[in-house]
C-alpha positions as CSV (number, residue, x, y, z in Angstrom):
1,X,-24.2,-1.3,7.2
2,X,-26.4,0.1,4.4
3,X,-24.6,3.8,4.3
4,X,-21.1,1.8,4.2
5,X,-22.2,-0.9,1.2
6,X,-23.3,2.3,-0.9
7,X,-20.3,4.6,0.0
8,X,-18.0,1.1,-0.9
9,X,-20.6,0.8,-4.0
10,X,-20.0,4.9,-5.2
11,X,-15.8,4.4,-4.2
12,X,-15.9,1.1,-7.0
13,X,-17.8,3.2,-9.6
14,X,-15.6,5.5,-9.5
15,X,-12.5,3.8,-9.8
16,X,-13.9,2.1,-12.3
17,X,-14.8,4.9,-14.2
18,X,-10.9,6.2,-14.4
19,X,-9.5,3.0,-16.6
20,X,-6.5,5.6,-16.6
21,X,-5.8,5.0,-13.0
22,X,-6.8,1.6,-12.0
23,X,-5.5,-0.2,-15.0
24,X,-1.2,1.5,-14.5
25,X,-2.1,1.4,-10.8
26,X,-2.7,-3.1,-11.3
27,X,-0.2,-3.8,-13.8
28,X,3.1,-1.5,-12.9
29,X,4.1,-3.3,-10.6
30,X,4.4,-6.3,-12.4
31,X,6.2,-4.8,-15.4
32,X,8.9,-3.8,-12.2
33,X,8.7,-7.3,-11.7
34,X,9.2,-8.3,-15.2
35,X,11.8,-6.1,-16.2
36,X,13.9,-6.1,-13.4
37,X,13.9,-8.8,-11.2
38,X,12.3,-12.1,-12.8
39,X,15.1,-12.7,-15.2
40,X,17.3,-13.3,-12.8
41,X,14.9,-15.5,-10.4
42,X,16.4,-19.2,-11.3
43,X,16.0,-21.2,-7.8
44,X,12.6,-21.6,-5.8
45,X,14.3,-19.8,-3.1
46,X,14.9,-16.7,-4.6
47,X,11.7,-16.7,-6.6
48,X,9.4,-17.1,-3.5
49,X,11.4,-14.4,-1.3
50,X,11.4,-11.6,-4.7
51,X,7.5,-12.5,-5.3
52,X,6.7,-11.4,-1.4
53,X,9.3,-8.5,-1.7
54,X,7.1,-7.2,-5.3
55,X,3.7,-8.3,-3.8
56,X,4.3,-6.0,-1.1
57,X,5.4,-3.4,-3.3
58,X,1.9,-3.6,-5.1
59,X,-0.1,-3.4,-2.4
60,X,1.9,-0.7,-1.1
61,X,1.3,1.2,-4.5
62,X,-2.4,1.0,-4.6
63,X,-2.9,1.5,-0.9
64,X,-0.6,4.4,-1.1
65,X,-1.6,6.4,-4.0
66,X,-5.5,5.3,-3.1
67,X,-5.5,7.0,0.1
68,X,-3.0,9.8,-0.7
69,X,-3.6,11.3,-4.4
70,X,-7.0,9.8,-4.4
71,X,-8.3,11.2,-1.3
72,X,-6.2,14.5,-2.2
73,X,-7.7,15.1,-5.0
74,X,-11.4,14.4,-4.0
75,X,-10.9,17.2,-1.5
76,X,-11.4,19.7,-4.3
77,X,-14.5,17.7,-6.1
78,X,-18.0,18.9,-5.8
79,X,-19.5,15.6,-4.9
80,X,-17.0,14.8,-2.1
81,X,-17.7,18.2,-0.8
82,X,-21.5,17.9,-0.9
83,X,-21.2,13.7,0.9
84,X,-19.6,16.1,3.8
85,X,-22.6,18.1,4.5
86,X,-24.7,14.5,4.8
87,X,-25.7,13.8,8.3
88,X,-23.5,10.2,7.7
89,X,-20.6,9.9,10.2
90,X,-16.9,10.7,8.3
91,X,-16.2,6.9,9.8
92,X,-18.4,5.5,6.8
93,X,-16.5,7.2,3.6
94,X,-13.3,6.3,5.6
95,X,-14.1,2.8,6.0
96,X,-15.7,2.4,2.4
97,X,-12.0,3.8,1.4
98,X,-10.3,0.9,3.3
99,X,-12.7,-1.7,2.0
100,X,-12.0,-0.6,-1.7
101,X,-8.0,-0.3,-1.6
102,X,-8.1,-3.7,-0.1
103,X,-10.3,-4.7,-2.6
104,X,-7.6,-3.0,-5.4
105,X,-4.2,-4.1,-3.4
106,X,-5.8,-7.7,-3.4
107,X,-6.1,-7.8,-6.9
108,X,-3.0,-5.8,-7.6
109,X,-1.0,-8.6,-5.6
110,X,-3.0,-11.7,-7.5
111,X,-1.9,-10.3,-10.9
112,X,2.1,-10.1,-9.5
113,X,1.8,-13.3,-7.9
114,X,0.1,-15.0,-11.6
115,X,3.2,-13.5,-13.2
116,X,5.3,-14.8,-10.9
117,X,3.9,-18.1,-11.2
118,X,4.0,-17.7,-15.3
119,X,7.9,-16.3,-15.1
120,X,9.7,-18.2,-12.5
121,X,10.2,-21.2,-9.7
122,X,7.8,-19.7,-7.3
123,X,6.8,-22.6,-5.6
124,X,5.1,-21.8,-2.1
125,X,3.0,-24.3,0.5
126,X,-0.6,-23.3,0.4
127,X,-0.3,-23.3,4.5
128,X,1.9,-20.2,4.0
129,X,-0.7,-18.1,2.7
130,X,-2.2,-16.7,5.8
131,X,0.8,-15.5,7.2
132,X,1.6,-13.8,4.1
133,X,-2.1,-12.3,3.6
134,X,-1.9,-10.9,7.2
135,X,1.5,-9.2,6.4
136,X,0.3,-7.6,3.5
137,X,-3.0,-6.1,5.2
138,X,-1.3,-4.9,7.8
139,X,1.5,-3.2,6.0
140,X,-1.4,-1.9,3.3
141,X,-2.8,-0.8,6.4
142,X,0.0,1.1,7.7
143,X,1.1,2.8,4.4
144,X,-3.3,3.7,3.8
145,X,-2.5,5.7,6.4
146,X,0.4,7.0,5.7
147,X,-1.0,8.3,2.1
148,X,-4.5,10.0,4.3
149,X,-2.0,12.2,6.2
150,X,-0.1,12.9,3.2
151,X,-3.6,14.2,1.4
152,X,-4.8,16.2,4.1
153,X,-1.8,17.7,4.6
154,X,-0.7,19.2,1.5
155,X,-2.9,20.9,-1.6
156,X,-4.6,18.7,-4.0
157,X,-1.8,19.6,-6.8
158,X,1.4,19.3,-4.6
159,X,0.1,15.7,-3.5
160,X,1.1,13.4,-6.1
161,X,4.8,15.1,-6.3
162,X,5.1,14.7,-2.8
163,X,3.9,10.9,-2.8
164,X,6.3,9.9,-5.4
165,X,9.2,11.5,-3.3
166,X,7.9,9.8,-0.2
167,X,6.6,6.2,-2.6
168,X,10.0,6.0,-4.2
169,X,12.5,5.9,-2.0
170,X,10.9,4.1,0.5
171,X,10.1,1.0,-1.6
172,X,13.5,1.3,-2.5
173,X,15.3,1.5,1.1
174,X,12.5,-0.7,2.7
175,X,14.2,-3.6,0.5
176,X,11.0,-4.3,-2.2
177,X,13.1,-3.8,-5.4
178,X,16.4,-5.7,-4.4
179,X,18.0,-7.8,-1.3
180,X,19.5,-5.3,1.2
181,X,23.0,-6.5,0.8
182,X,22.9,-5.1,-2.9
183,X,22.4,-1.5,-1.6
184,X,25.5,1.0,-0.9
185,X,26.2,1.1,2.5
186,X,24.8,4.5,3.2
187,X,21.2,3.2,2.4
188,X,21.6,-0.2,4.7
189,X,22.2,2.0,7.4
190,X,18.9,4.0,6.8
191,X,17.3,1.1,5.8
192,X,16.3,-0.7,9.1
193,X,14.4,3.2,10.8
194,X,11.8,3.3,8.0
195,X,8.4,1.9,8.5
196,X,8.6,-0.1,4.7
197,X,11.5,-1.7,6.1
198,X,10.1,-3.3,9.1
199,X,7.2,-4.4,6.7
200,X,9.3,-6.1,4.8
201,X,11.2,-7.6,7.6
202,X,7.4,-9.3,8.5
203,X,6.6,-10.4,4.9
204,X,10.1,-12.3,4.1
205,X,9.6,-14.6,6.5
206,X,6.3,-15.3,5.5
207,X,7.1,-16.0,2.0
208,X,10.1,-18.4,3.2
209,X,8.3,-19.9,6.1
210,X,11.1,-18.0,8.8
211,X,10.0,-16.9,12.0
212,X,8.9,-13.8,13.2
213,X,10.7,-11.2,15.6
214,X,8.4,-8.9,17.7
215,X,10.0,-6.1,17.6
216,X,8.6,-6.0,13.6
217,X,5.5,-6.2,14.6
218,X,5.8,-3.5,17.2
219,X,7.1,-1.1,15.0
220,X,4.6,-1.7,12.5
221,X,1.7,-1.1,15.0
222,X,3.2,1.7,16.4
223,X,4.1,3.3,12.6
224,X,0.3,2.8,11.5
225,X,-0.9,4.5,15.3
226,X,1.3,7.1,14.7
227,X,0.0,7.5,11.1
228,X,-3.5,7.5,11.7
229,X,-3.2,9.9,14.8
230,X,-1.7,12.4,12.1
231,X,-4.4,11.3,9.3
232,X,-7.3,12.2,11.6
233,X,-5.8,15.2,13.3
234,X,-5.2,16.5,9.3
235,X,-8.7,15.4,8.3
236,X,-10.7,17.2,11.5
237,X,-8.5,20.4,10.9
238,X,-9.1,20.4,6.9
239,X,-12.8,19.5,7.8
240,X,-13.0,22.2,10.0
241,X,-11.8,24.8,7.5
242,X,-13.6,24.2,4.6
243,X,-16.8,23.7,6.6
């Protein structure tokens, strides 16, 4: 417990250290929000439903680039090269990593949901809350591990070109920036096969107090098994060649 409190202790300095990252990372998705959707959010309805659609789209953002360009880029600094020769288990810096992006996505979510609050009808039962906390953990969960593959996998400079290709279009075609039925036809039909997609199919019905279908959550669990089988088989071989 001691080793993981000062790993979560150094990951915090850190971050806050780079005001350059953390402060864009916290407030872009809320100028999304802002800009594009909460003009057009008159009715309770519509408010609550865009407010989940956007506060997953936060925590997707800081869980994403956290894990991927973060953890990319510490592969080439000194200090995470010298915390891999310690005799602590890899399992500690991982799990300090998880602690801290939930940590940022929390607060990344507050800020769109104060917005929200400040901009349009959003009116949502307090009893709602953990259903909607749950959804977003999980999908943060699922898209952490998507961005720890996406770091070990590809060089320190390539990764931030190749998150935004993966970060864009998948917040776009998983449904976070407008309804589905907005969206050419082309992109419904690839819509429903991409892991944001069934995240967002979990987090609507949270918001709008809907029921949940199974076969969301089972495509969730298996899209964050599958990821973190191909984060930690990328991890042990970098691991293994640079040590």
């Amino acid at each position: 417990m001691k080793l993981l409190l000062v790993h979560t202790k150094a990951e915090l300095i850190t971050l806050l250290r780079t005001p350059g990252f953390l402060i864009p990372t916290m407030i872009f998705p809320s100028m999304f929000f802002l800009m594009f959707a909460a003009p057009n959010l008159k009715f309770v309805s519509a408010a609550n439903y865009t407010t989940g659609s956007f506060m997953a789209f936060a925590v997707f953002t800081v869980t994403f680039f956290q894990f991927g360009v973060g953890t990319a880029n510490e592969r080439d600094n000194s200090w995470s090269s010298y915390t891999r020769t310690l005799p602590a288990p890899p399992i500690y810096r991982n799990l300090a990593k998880v602690i801290t992006a939930a940590f940022l996505a929390l607060l990344a979510a507050s800020v769109l949901v104060g917005t929200s609050i400040l901009t349009t009808p959003i009116n949502i039962p307090l009893v709602r809350w953990p259903r909607i906390f749950l959804t977003l953990a999980a999908g943060g969960l699922m898209m952490g591990t998507l961005g720890t593959a996406i770091a070990y996998l590809v060089s320190p400079k390539a990764a931030l070109p190749i998150a935004n290709l993966i970060y864009l279009p998948m917040a776009y075609l998983g449904g976070m920036w407008m309804p589905i039925r907005f969206m050419p036809k082309l992109a419904q039909k690839i819509s429903p096969y991409l892991p944001s997609r069934q995240w967002m199919e979990l987090v609507w019905p949270a918001m709008t107090g809907g029921r949940w279908e199974i076969t969301h959550w089972l495509a969730l669990v298996s899209f964050t098994i599958a990821f973190a089988l191909l984060a930690g088989w990328a991890q042990h071989h970098d691991e293994r060649i640079r040590f």
